[in-house]
C-alpha positions in Angstrom: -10.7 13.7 -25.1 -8.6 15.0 -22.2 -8.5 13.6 -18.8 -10.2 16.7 -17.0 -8.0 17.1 -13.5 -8.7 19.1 -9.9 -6.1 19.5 -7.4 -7.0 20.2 -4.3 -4.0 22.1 -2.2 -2.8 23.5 -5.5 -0.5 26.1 -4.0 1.8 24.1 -1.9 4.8 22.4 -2.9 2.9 19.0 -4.2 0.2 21.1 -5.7 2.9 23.2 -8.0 4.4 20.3 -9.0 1.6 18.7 -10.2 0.7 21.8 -12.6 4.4 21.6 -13.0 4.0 17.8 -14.9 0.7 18.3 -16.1 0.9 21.4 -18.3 3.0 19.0 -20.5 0.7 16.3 -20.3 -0.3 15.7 -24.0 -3.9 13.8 -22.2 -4.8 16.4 -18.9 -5.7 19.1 -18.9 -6.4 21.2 -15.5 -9.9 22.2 -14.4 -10.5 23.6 -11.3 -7.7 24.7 -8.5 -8.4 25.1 -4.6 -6.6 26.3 -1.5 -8.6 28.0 1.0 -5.9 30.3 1.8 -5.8 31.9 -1.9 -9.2 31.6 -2.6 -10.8 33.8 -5.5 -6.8 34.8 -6.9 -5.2 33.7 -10.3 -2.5 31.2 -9.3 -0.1 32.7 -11.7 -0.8 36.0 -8.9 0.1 33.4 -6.0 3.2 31.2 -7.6 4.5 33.9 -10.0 7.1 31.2 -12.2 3.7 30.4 -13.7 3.0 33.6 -15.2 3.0 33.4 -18.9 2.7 29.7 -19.0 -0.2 28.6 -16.9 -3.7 30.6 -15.8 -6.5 29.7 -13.8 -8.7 31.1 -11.0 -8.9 29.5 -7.7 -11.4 28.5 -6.1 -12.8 27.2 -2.8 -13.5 23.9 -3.0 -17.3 23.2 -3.9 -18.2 19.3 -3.8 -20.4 19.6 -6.7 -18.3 21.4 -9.1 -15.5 18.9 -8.7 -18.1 16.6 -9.8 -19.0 18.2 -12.6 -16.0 19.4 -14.0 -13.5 16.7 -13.4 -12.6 13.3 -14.1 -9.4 12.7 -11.5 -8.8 14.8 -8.5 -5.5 15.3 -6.3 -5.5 16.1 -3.1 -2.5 17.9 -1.8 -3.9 18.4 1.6 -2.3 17.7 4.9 -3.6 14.3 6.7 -6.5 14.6 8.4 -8.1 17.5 6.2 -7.8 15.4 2.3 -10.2 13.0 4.0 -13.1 15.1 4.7 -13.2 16.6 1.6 -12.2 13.0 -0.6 -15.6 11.8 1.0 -17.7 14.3 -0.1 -16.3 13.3 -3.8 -15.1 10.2 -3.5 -18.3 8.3 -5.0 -18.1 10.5 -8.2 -14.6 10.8 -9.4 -11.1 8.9 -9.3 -9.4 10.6 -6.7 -5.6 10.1 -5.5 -4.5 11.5 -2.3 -0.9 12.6 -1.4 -2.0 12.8 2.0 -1.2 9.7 4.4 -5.4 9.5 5.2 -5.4 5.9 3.2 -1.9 4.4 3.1 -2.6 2.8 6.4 -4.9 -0.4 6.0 -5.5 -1.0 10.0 -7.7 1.4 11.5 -6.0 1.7 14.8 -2.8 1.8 13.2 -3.6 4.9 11.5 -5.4 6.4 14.9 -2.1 5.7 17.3 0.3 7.5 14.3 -2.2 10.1 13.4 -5.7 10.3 15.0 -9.5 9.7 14.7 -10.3 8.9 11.0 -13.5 10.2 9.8 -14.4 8.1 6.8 -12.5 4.8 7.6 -15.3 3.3 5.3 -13.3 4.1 2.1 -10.4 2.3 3.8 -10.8 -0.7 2.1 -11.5 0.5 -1.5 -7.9 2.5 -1.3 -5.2 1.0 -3.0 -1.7 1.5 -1.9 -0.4 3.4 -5.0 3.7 2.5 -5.7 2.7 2.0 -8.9 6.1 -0.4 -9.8 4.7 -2.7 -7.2 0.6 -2.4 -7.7 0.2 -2.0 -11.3 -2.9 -4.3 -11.9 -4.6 -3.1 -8.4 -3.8 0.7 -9.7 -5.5 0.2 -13.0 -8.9 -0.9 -11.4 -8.6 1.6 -8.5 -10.6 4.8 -8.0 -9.1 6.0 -5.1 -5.3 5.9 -4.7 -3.2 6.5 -1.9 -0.1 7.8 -3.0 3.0 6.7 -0.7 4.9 9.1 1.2 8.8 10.1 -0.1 10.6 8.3 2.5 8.7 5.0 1.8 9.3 5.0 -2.0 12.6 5.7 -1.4 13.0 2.6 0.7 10.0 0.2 0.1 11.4 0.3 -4.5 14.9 -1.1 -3.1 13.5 -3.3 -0.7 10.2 -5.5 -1.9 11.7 -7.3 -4.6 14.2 -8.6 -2.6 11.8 -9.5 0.6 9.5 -10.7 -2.5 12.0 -13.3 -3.0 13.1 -14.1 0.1 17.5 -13.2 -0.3 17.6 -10.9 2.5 17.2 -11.3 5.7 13.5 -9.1 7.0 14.7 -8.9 10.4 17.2 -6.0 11.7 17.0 -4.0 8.8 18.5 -0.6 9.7 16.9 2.6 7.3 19.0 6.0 7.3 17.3 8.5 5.1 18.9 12.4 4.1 15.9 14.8 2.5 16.0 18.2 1.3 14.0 21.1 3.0 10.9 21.3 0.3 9.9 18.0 2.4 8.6 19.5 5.3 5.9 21.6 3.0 5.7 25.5 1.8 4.3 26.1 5.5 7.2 28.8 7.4 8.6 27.0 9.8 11.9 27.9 11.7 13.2 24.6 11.2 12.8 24.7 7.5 14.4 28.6 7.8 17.2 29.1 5.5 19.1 30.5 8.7 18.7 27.2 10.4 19.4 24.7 7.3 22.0 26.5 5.6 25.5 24.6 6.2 24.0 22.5 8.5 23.1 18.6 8.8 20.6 17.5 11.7 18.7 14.3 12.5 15.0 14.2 13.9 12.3 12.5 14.8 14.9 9.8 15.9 14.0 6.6 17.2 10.7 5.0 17.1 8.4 8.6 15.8 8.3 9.3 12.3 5.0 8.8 11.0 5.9 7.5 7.9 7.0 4.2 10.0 4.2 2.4 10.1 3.5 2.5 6.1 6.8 1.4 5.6 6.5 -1.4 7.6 3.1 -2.3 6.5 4.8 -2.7 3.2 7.7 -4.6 4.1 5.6 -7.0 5.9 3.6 -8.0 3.2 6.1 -8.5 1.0 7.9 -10.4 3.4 4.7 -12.2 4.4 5.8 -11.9 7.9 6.0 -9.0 10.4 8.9 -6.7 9.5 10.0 -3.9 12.3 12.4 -1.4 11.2 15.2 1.1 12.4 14.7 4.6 10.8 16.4 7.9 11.3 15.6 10.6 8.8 18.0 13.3 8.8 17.4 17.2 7.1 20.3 18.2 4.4 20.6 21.9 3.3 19.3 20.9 -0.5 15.8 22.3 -1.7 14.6 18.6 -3.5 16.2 15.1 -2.8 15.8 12.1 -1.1 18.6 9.4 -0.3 18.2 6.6 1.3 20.8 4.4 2.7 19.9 0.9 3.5 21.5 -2.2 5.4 20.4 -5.3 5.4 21.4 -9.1 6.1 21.9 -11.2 3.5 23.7 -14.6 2.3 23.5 -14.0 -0.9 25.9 -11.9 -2.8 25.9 -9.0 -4.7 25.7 -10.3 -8.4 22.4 -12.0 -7.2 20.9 -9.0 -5.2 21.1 -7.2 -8.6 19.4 -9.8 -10.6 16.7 -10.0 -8.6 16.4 -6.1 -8.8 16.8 -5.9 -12.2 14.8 -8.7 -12.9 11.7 -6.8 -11.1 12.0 -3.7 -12.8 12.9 -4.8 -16.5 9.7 -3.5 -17.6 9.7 -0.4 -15.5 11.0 2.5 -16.9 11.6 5.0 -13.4 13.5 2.6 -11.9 17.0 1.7 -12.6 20.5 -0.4 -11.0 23.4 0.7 -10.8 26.1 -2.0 -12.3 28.8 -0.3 -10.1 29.1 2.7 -8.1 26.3 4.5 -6.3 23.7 7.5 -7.2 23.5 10.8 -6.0 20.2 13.4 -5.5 21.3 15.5 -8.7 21.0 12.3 -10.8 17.2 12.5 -10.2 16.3 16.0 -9.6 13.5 17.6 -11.3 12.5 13.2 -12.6 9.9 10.7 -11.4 12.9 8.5 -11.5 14.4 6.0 -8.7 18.2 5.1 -9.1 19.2 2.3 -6.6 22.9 1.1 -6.1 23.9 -1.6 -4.0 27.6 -3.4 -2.2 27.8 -6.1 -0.3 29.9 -6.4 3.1 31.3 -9.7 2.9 32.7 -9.4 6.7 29.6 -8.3 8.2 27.0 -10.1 5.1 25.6 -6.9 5.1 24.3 -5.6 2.2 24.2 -2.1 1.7 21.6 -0.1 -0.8 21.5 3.1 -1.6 18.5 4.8 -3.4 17.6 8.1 -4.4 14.6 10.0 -5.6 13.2 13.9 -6.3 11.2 13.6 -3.0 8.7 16.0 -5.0 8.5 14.2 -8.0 8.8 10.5 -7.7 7.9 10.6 -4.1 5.0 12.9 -4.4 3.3 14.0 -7.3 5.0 12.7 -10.3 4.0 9.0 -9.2 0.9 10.3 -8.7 0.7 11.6 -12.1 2.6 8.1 -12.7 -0.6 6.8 -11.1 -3.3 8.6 -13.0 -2.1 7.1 -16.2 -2.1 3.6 -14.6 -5.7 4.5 -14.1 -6.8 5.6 -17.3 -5.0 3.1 -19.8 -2.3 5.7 -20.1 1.7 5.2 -20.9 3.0 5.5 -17.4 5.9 7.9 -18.8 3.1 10.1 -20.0 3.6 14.2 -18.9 6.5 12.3 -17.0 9.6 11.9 -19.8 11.6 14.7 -18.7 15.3 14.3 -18.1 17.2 15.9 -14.6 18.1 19.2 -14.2 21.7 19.8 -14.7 23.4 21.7 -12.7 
């Protein structure tokens, strides 16, 4: 029997690729759609690619009928909205939110980065869901908390090697590079072709992105110590992408960095290392893959590690797909074996 699936937000970015990955999902099958804005039109009316391929009416979202219709449900709403309506639902159905409303375990934490939190109760029954990392707590979960795309990006190359203690958790120095489609399907003159095109442009710079403190809530516990970082995310004139490049201290070199990476993710099959060279954001597009590369600095005992990921897919809503399956006994690579785009 098929995995009966809601998706609240379906129209946004997140949303569209989730139909994207789950109309070839051999055990999923899509339910019941919401987005207040396009409420009571055929999405193939709203997103048009879908005509031909993919039908259903939407519908505003109705506590009830998510109950009784669906087995999973994915929110796709911004932070701060996806937990008032994941507690009207949440003690009913599995639920995975791409939202930030449950990444952050501490409570104030989440208020001084974000605001109030209205249902802090289901804090602690949210797992954190980087599913290379939190296989066995995934499986037994019912509500997920899907990372953010800058944190997968970093937090894949990172934990095993804080795991096993070869580099060095302090002064670890983040720059990130992400294509537009991160900042949402929302207009925004920022995001405006006008302003992006041939352009290259840092922000939120120093000590403001909100996707700091989940990073470092993840780094800390796999350091088991407290990890502060340095993070600058920068905006690159590509529609989907994500590359992060990394620098840490380390005494160890770069034959044993890769061991230790490799070693981690022998049984995972979204992640690879690089033997030489580095990857690039076309490598991944259009995947739920992670490619990392890595050097190391022998002046400086830097190491430097570069990873890259389809901030839609692998850092959005293909690891959350990746995630259902954890959930329901699945093959993680189900509905998610496709190969990159090319060109």
């Amino acid at each position: 029997m098929a995995i009966s699936v809601g998706i609240l937000g379906a129209t946004g970015y997140t949303g569209a690729e989730l139909i994207r990955l789950l109309h070839s999902h051999d055990k999923a099958r899509i339910t019941y759609c919401s987005s207040r804005q396009y409420n009571g039109r055929n999405i193939a009316d709203v997103l048009g690619f879908f005509k031909g391929s993919f039908d259903i009416l939407i519908e505003d979202f109705d506590a009830q009928a998510v109950k009784n219709r669906c087995d999973v449900v994915f929110s796709c709403l911004p932070h701060g909205t996806s937990m008032d309506f994941i507690s009207q639902i949440a003690d009913a159905v599995k639920v995975i939110d791409l939202s930030a409303d449950y990444r952050i375990r501490d409570i104030q934490t989440y208020h001084d980065w974000y605001g109030e939190h209205t249902s802090a109760n289901l804090l602690k029954t949210a797992v954190y869901g980087l599913s290379e990392c939190y296989r066995s707590e995934i499986k037994t979960s019912s509500l997920v908390a899907n990372p953010g795309c800058y944190p997968t990006s970093i937090l894949l190359a990172l934990i095993p090697l804080l795991r096993r203690g070869i580099i060095d958790p302090a002064g670890i120095i983040i720059d990130s590079k992400s294509g537009v489609s991160g900042a949402g399907r929302g207009l925004s003159l920022t995001t405006h072709i006008c302003e992006t095109a041939e352009s290259f442009s840092a922000y939120k710079v120093g000590r403001s992105h909100r996707h700091i403190p989940e990073i470092e809530q993840e780094l800390s516990s796999a350091a088991d110590c407290h990890v502060t970082v340095e993070f600058t995310p920068h905006l690159i004139p590509i529609t989907r992408g994500m590359l992060s490049t990394i620098y840490v201290h380390t005494d160890y070199d770069e034959n044993e960095l890769r061991e230790c990476l490799n070693t981690f993710y022998q049984d995972s099959t979204f992640v690879s290392i690089f033997k030489d060279g580095f990857p690039s954001t076309k490598d991944v597009r259009g995947t739920n893959r992670c490619l990392i590369g890595l050097t190391k600095n022998k002046t400086t005992s830097r190491a430097v590690i570069v990873s890259v990921i389809d901030n839609l897919t692998k850092g959005a809503s293909g690891q959350a797909v990746q995630n259902m399956n954890l959930m329901f006994g699945l093959p993680e690579t189900e509905g998610l074996a496709s190969l990159p785009l090319f060109p």
